[in-house]
C-alpha angles and dihedrals in degrees: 000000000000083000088048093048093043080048100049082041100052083052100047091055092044087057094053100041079057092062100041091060101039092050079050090055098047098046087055087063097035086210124181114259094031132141097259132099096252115034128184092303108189116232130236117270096354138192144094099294096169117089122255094008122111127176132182123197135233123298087238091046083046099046088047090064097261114129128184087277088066082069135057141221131174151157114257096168122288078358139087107211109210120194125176154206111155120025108282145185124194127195145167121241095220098044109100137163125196131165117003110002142160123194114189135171133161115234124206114199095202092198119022112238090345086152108037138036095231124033119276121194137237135189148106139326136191145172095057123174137185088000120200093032147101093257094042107144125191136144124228141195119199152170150237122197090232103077102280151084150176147226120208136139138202116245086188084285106064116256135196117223103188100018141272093301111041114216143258129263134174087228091067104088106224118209123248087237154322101309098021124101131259123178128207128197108204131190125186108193142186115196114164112306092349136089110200136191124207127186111189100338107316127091107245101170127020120176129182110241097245096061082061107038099063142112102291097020124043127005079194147329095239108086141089128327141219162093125347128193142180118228116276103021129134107206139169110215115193128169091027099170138126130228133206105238108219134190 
């Protein structure tokens, strides 16, 4: 009976470490149709509305039937207003950064997690190469408005910099509440053999190149620049530029 009950209860936990990870997995990807509350979710009237910007979304999004219509980005003023559905980057052709560079933009999240049950984050991304394919390869930091944030890339294989769960940082603003606004300034740098992320003002991440140009991450952090978002935000992006960082 005791080797019945180990046995009932080995397969009991098994079951659950399988969904668990499979829930994690699915939660990376956001993907539509997963497990979570608030699964990819297209918008209304949906598209890139705004001249000279283009965007693809992630191979997961994609493979779940959500396209770069299932997102939404527009002009309201000095502002690009990004909604999504499905996660989504969005970047301009004739954007590029080579050398010593810093991108920068300040995001306003209107109305803290309108669109989702549990933060999801939102920043910037660079050295991206062969954009809008398969192989396409960048680098983003980005932020919750919960005090977090996280820096990962895609390889073309998506990879995690500082874990699954990002960290926390008292940079990071944190909003008053679901529904209230919270505002992040983000700067993605690269100054001699390091890559370094700032969130209002502080440096919160700093990698040596080599640790991100390598098989499976970067072919190289020269390439084209832009906006990254998680699936289901609803974000304002203002004093997007990017800068040559000079000696």
């Amino acid at each position: 009976m005791a080797k019945k009950s180990i046995i009932v209860g080995s397969a009991i936990v098994l079951v659950a470490l399988l969904i668990v990870i499979f829930v994690a997995k699915s939660r990376f990807v956001g993907g539509p149709g997963s497990p979570t509350a608030d699964g990819s979710r297209a918008v209304t009237d949906g598209g890139i509305k705004v001249s000279g910007w283009v965007g693809t979304v992630d191979a997961a999004e994609e493979k779940a039937g959500m396209t770069i219509d299932s997102a939404k980005l527009t002009q309201e003023g000095d502002a690009l207003h990004a909604t999504t559905g499905p996660a989504t980057t969005y970047w301009m052709n004739n954007a590029p950064a080579s050398g010593d560079y810093t991108v920068e933009a300040t995001f306003n999240e209107p109305k803290y997690m309108n669109l989702n049950s549990h933060p999801h984050p939102y920043g910037i991304f660079i050295a991206g190469n062969d954009m809008g394919t398969p192989n396409q390869t960048g680098l983003y930091c980005a932020a919750f408005g919960n005090g977090k944030y996280i820096v990962r890339g895609f390889g073309p294989a998506p990879f995690m910099m500082n874990g699954f769960f990002g960290d926390a940082n008292d940079a990071v603003h944190r909003a008053s509440g679901r529904g209230q606004p919270v505002i992040q300034h983000i700067v993605l740098s690269v100054k001699g053999s390091k890559v370094e992320c700032a969130i209002n003002g502080a440096a919160v991440a700093s990698y040596e190149k080599a640790a991100l140009v390598t098989d499976g991450k970067l072919k190289s952090t020269d390439g084209l620049y832009g906006l990254r978002f998680a699936h289901n935000t609803e974000v304002l992006v203002t004093g997007l530029t990017m800068t040559r960082n000079t000696q």
